[in-house]
C-alpha positions in Angstrom: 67.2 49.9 -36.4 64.6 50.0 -33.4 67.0 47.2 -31.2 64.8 47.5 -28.4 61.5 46.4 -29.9 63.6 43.6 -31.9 65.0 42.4 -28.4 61.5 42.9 -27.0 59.9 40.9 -29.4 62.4 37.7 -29.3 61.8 37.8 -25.4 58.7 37.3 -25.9 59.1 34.8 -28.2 61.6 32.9 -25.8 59.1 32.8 -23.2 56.6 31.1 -26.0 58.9 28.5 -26.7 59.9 27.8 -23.3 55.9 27.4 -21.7 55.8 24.6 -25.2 58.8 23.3 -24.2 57.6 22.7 -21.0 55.2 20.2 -22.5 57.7 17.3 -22.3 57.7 17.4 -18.8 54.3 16.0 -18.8 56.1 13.5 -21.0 59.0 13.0 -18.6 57.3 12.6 -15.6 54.2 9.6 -17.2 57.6 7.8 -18.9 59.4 8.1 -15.3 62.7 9.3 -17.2 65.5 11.4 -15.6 65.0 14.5 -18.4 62.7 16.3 -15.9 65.1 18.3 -14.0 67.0 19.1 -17.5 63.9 20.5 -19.1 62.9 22.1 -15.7 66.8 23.9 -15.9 66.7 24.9 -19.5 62.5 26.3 -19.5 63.6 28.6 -16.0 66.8 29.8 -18.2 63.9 30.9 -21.5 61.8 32.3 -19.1 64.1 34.0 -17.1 65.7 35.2 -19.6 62.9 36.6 -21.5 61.5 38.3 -18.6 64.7 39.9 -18.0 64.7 41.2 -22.2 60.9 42.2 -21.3 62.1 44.7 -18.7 64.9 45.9 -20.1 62.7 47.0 -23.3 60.1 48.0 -21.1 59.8 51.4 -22.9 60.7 50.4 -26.4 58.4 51.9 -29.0 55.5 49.8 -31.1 56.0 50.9 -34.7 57.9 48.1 -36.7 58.7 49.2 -40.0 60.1 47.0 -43.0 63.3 46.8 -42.2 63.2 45.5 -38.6 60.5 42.4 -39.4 63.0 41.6 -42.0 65.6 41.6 -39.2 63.4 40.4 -36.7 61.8 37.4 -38.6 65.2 36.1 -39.4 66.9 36.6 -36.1 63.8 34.8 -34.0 64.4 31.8 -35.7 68.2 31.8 -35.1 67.9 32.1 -31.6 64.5 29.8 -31.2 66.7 27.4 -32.7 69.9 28.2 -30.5 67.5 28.0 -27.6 65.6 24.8 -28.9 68.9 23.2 -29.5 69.6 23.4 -26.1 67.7 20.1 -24.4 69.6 17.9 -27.1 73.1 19.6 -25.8 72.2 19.1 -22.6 70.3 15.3 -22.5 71.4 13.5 -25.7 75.3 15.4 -25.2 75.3 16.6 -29.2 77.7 19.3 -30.3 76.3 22.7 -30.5 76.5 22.2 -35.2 74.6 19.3 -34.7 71.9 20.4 -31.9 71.2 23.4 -34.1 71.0 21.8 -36.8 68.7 19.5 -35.5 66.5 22.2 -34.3 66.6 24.3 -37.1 65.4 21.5 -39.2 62.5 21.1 -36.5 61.5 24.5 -36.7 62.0 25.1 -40.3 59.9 21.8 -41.2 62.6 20.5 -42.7 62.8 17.2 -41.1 66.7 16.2 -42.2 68.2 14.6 -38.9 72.0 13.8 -37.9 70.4 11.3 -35.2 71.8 8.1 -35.9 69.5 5.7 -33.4 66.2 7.9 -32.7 64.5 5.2 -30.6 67.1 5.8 -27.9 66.5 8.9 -27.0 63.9 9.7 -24.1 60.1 10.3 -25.1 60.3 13.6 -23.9 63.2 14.8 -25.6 62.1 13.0 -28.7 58.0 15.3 -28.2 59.9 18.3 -28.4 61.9 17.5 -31.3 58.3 16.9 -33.1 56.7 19.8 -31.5 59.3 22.1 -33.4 57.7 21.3 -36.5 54.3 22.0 -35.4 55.2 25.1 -34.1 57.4 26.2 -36.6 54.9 24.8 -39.3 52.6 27.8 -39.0 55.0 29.8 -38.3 56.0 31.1 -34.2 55.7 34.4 -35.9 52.4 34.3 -36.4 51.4 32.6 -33.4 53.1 35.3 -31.4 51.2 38.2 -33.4 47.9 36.3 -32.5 48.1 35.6 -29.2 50.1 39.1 -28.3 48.8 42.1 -30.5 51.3 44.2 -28.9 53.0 45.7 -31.9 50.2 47.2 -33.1 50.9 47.8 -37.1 54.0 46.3 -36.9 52.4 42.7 -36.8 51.5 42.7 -41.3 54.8 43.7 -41.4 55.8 40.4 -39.4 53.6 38.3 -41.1 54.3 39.3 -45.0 58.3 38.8 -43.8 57.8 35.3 -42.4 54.2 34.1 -44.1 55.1 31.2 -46.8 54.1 32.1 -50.3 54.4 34.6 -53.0 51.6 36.7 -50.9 49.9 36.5 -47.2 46.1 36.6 -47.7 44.3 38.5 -44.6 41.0 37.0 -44.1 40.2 39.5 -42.0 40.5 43.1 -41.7 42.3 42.9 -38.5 45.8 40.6 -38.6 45.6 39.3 -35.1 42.0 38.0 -36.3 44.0 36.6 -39.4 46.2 34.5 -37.1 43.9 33.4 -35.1 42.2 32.2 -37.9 45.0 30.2 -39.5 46.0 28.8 -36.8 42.0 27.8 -35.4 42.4 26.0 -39.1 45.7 24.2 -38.5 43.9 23.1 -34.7 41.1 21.4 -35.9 42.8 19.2 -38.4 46.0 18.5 -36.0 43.1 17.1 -33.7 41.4 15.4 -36.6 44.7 13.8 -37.2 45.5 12.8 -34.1 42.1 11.1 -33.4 42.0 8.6 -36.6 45.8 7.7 -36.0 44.8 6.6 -32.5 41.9 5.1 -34.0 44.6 2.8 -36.1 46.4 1.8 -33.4 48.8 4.4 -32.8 49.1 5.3 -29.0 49.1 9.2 -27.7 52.7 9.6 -27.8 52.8 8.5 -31.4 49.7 9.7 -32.7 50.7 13.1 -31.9 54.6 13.0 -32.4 53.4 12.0 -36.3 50.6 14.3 -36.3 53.1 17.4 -35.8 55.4 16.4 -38.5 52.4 16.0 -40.9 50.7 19.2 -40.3 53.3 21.0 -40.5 55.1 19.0 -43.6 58.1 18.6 -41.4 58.8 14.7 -41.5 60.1 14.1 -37.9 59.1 10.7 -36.4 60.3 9.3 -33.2 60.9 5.6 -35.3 64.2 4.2 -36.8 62.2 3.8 -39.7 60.0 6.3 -39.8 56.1 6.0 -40.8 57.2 2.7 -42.1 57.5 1.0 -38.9 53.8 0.7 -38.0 53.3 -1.5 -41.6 49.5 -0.3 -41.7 48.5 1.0 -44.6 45.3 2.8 -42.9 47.8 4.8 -40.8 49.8 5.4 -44.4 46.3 6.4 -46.1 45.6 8.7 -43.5 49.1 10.7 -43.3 49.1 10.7 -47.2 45.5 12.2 -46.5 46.5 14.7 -44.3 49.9 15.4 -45.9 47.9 16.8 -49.3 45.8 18.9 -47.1 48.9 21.0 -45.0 50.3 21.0 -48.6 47.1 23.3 -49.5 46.1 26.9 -48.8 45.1 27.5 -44.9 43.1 30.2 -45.8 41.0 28.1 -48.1 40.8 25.2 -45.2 39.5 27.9 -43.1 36.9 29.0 -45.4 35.7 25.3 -46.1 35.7 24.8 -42.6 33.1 28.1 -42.6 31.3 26.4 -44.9 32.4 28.2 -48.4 32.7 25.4 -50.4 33.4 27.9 -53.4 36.8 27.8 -52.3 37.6 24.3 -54.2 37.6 26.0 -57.2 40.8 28.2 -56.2 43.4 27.9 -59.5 46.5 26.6 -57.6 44.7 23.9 -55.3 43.2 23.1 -58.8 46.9 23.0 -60.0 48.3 21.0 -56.9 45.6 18.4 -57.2 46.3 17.7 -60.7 49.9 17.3 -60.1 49.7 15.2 -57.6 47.8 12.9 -59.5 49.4 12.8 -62.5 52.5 12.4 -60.5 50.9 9.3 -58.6 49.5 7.7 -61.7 53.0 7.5 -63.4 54.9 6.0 -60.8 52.4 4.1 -59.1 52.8 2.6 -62.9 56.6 2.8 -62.8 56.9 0.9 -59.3 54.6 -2.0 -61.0 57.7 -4.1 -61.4 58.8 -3.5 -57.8 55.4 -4.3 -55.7 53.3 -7.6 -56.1 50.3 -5.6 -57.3 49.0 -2.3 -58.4 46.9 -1.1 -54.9 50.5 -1.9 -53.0 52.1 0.0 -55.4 49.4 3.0 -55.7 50.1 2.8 -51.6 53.6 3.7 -51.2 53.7 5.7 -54.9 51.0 8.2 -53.6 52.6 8.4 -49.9 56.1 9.0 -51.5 55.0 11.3 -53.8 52.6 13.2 -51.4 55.3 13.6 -48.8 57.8 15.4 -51.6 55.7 17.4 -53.0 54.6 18.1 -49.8 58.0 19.0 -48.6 56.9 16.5 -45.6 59.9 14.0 -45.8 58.0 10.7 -44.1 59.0 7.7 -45.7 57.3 4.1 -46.1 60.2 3.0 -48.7 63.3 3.0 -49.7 62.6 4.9 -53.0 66.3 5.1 -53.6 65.6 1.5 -55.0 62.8 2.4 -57.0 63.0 2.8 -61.1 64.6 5.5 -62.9 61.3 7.3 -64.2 59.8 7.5 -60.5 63.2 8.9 -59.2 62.9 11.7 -61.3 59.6 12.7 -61.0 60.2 12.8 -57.0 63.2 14.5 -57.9 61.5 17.0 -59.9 58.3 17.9 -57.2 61.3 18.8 -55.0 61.0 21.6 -56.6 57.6 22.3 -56.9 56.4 22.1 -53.4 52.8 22.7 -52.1 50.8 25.6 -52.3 51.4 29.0 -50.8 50.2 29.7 -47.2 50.6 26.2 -46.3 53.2 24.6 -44.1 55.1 23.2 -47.1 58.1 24.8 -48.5 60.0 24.9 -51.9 59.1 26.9 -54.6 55.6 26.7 -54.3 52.6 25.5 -56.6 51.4 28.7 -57.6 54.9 30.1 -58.2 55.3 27.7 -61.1 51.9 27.7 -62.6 51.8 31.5 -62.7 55.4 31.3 -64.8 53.8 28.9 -67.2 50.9 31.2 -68.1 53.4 33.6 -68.3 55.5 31.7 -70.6 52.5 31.0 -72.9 51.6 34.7 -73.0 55.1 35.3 -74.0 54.6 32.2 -76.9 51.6 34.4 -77.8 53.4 37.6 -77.8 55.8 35.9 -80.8 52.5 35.1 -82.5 50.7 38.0 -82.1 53.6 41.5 -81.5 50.6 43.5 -80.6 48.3 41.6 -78.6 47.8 42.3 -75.0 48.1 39.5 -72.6 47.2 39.7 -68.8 48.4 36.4 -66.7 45.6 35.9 -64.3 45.1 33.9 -61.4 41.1 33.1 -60.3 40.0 35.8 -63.0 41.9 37.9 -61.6 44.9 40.1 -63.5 48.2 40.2 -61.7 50.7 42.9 -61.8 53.3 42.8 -63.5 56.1 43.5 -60.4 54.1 40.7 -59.0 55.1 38.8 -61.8 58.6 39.9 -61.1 59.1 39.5 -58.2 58.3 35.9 -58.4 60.4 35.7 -61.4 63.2 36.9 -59.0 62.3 34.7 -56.3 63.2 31.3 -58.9 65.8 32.8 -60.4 67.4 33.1 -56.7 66.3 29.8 -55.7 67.9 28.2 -58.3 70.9 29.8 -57.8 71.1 29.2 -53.9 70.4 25.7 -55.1 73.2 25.5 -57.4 75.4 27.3 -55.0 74.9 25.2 -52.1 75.6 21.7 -54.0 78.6 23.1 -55.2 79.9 24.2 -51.8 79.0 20.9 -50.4 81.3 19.3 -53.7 83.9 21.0 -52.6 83.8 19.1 -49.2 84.0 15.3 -51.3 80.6 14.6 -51.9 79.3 12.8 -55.1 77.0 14.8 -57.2 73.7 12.7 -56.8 74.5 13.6 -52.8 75.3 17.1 -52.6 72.3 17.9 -55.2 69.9 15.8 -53.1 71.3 17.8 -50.2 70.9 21.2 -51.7 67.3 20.7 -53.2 66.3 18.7 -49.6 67.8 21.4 -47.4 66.7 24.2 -49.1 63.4 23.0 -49.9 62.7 21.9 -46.4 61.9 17.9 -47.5 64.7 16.4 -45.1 65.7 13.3 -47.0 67.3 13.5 -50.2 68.8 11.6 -52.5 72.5 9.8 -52.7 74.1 9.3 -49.1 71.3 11.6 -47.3 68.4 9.2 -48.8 65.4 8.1 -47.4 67.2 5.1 -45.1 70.3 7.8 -44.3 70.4 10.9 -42.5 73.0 14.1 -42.2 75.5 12.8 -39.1 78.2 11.9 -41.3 78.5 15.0 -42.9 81.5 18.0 -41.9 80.3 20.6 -39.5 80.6 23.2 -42.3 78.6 21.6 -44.5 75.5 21.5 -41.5 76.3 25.1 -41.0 75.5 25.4 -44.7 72.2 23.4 -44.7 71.1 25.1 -41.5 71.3 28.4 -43.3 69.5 26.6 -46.1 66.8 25.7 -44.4 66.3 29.1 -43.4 66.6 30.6 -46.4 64.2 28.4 -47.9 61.8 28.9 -44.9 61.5 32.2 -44.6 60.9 32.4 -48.9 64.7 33.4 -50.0 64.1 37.3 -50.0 63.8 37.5 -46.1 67.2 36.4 -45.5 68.9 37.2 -48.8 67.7 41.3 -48.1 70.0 41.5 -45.2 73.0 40.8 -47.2 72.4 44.2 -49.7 74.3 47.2 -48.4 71.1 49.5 -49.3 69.5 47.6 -46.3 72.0 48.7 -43.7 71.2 52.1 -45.2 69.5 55.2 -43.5 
């Protein structure tokens, strides 16, 4: 293992995090709260201490091969969160589970919370709670490789270890271009965002503190009640809005942005957009009997639905109250998620819609023993080890899933909780079902058990086989 470009390379990424984190001082200061000095302390310690990695690895080599951005991608967002964890030990006094915890559901989009009363915390400390998900939304990975293209090949290597989705797409032939390009994309329509929510009323503080968890499907808001304390359905419409489009493809919002509108036709935004209608439609028409008429219904259906598929976690109702049929369908996109090389997590759209076609080739191969049937994806064949390895990738997610709600039994939970835990953690939605619902949060839970999700939301962040590699002995190997 080349230890001195790993510690390198988290130093770095320390420093990152501590120049965003000093963001809240600006925050501090215009609110005249007493956090300034504590986020003053805690960004000298990041910087500090990163300068110190820096010179200590001062002549660490710039070849990364596989096995150390496997390492490397997993450890950085340990320590990020250990590090980001550290205003709410020091300003809101939480232990050290439930600060990490906290933080590794910021930076891992996830959005579950053990806060109990969020309006009481300071402004500042409650920005960078928010800013986590932006940042980690893209992915600090790949905002380090394209603003420092210091590891010269080793930067691919970083980005197909932490990039969400069966595959990272290069849109151009250099990667720190590539970054720089997704995250120009993810820029634009955080601004976008930002402007039409201040446009409905929202002030700065809130306009941006909602635009972070949208764009980067994370689901943290600095209200009690979430989204649904503004009661606007403009600012509803325009998060549901903006909610479908960090569910899609950056690469193809950078392309429309170019001006290739050829791009719409992409198979799995094709896929995603008939879901997510089809899954509107029905319980928009399920909720009937719950709202007084069918546009207030469509409202809070398509948000609801939007922000799980979406893997977003905002909430404008209490859909633990809603009908049967609409439970399970939100129950079910858990596990769908949005599309690869978005900010969303769970399985991902195209995951399941290449398995189908697979599944129907392999109908057809009953039919027909000798035919020859290629699965393709925009006209375009896949391999077969592709098809495997994505194979893999759900039979492991289903099995972490399983695994994880039955560690979380074993702790008293009911069933309805510790499956809405397991799919919510894992999937990086943030509210479940049962006791972690949509009007409950994660406090009351054992410190184990938020050890457990923490690693959960990693594993599902970083797309199962980044974290579960490290566990096989041939890894350790020479």
């Amino acid at each position: 293992m080349n230890i001195k470009l790993i510690v390198r390379f988290i130093s770095i990424l320390t420093i990152i995090t501590s120049v965003f984190m000093s963001t809240s001082i600006l925050f501090a200061l215009y609110f005249h709260e007493k956090t300034v000095l504590d986020f003053l302390e805690i960004v000298a310690i990041g910087i500090f201490t990163g300068l110190l990695g820096l010179m200590i690895t001062k002549d660490a080599p710039k070849n990364l091969n596989r096995k150390d951005g496997f390492l490397l991608v997993s450890l950085s967002w340990v320590i990020v969160s250990l590090f980001g964890g550290l205003p709410y030990i020091k300003i809101a006094h939480l232990s050290l589970t439930n600060a990490f915890f906290e933080t590794m559901s910021g930076f891992t989009t996830t959005g579950a919370s053990i806060l109990t009363n969020i309006e009481s915390l300071p402004k500042s400390l409650l920005f960078w709670r928010s800013l986590t998900h932006w940042l980690g939304g893209m992915g600090i990975i790949v905002l380090t490789v394209a603003i420092l293209p210091i590891l010269g090949i080793g930067g691919i290597k970083l980005l197909k270890a932490e990039a969400p989705g069966p595959s990272m797409e290069k849109i151009s032939p250099r990667i720190t271009e590539t970054a720089k390009y997704l995250w120009l994309a993810y820029i634009v329509l955080s601004v976008a965002e930002t402007i039409l929510l201040i446009l409905g009323g929202m002030n700065l503080f809130d306009a941006l503190t909602h635009m972070f968890g949208t764009m980067a499907t994370g689901g943290f808001s600095p209200k009690n009640s979430s989204v649904a304390y503004f009661h606007s359905a403009y600012i509803d419409w325009v998060i549901t809005i903006f909610m479908f489009i960090a569910g899609a493809n950056f690469t193809i919002h950078f392309r429309l942005l170019s001006g290739k509108l050829s791009e719409i036709k992409d198979e799995e935004l094709k896929a995603y957009t008939l879901i997510v209608i089809f899954a509107v439609l029905i319980v928009t028409l399920d909720n009937l009997s719950i709202y007084s008429t069918f546009f207030k219904s469509l409202r809070y259906s398509a948000f609801q639905v939007v922000s799980i598929i979406t893997t977003t976690g905002f909430v404008t109702a209490d859909y633990s109250k809603w009908n049967g049929l609409a439970k399970t369908v939100l129950f079910i996109l858990m596990f769908i998620g949005g599309c690869a090389g978005s900010t969303g997590g769970s399985i991902k759209v195209i995951r399941i819609y290449t398995l189908f076609k697979q599944a129907i080739n392999e109908l057809k191969y009953n039919i027909h023993p000798k035919g020859v049937f290629t699965v393709t994806i925009n006209k375009q064949p896949l391999r077969k080890n592709t098809i495997f390895s994505i194979s893999g990738f759900f039979f492991l997610y289903m099995t972490t899933f399983l695994i994880v709600a039955l560690i979380i039994s074993l702790f008293g939970t009911d069933i309805m909780t510790s499956l809405g835990a397991s799919a919510a953690t894992l999937g990086n939605i943030g509210p479940g079902f049962g006791k972690v619902g949509p009007v409950s949060n994660y406090a009351w839970l054992p410190a184990p058990v938020k050890w457990i999700l923490s690693f959960a939301m990693l594993t599902g962040r970083l797309e199962i086989y980044t974290v579960f590699v490290l566990f096989s002995p041939a890894f350790w190997k020479k």
